[in-house]
C-alpha positions as CSV (number, residue, x, y, z in Angstrom):
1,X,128.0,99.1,116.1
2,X,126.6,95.6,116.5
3,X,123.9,94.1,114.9
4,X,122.1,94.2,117.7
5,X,122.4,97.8,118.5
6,X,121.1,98.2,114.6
7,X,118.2,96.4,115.4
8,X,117.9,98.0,119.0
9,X,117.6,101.6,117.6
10,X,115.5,100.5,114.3
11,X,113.2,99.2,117.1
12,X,113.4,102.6,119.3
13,X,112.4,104.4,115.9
14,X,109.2,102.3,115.0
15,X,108.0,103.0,118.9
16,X,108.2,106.7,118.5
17,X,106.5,106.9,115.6
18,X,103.6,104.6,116.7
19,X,103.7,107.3,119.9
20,X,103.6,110.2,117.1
21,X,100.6,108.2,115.5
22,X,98.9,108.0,118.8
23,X,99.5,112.0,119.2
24,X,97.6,112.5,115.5
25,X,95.0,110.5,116.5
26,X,94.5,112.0,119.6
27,X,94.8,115.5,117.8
28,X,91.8,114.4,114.7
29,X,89.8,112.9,117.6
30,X,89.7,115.7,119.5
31,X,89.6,119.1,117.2
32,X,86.6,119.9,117.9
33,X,86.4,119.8,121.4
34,X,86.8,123.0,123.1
35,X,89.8,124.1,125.4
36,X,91.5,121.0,123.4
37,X,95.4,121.7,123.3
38,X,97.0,120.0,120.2
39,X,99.6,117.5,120.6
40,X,102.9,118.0,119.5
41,X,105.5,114.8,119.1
42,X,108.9,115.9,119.0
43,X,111.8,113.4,118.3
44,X,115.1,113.6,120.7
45,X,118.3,111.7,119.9
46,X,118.9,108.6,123.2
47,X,122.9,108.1,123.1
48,X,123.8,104.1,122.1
49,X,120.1,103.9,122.2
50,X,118.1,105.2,119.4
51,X,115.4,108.0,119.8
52,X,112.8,108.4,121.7
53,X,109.5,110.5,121.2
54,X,108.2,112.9,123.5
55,X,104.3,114.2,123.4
56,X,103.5,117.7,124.6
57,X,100.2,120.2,123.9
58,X,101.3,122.8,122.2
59,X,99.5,126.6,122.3
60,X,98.8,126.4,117.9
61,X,95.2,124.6,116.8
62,X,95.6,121.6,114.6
63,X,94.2,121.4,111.4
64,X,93.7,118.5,109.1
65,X,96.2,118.9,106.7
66,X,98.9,119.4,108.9
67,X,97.6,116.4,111.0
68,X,97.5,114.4,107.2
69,X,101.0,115.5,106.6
70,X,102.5,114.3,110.0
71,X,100.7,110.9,109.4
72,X,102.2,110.1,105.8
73,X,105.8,111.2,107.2
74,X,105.3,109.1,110.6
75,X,104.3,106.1,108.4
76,X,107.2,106.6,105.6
77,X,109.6,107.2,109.1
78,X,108.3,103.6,110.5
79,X,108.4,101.6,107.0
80,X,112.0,102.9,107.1
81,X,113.0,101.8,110.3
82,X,110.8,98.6,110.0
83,X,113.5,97.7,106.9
84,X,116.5,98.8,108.9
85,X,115.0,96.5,111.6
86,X,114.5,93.5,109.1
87,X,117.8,93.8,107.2
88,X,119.8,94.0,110.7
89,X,117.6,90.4,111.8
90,X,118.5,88.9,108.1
91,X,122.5,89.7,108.9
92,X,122.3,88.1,112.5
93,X,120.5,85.1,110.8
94,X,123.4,85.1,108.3
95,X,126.0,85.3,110.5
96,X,124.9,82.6,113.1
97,X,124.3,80.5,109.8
98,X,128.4,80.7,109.2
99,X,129.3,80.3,112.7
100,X,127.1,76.8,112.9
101,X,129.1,75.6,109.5
């Protein structure tokens, strides 16, 4: 896999989890509203191209610890791609560093 790929899917990660962290928001915002369906996020593998996040509503009622819990692990999931990301730029900046000398 090249470097760019790394980056590429790091990149795909970090953009599904800010869609998750849209869905939680949406799901707090509205809990209280009446006839609200909660948002479910669910993560599916792209071939060569990352993953990509899909939002449906979902029949079960949200509550705030559950919404809590999806927010720590969608943050800890994007600080972990966000490294992944930054690593995979600091090797391209290494190796174009070599190929120049």
């Amino acid at each position: 896999m090249s470097i760019s790929g790394i980056t590429s899917i790091a990149l795909s990660g970090m953009r599904a989890q800010t869609t998750r962290v849209g869905a939680i928001a949406n799901n707090i915002a509205n809990s209280s509203t009446p006839g609200y369906a909660r948002q479910n996020t669910s993560l599916t593998s792209v071939v060569s191209s990352g993953v990509q996040a899909l939002v449906d509503p979902t029949a079960s009622d949200g509550d705030p610890a559950t919404e809590l819990t999806d927010l720590t692990e969608a943050e800890q999931s994007y600080k972990a791609n966000a490294v992944v990301f930054e690593t995979g730029a600091d090797m391209w900046e290494m190796l174009m560093s070599i190929k120049r000398d």
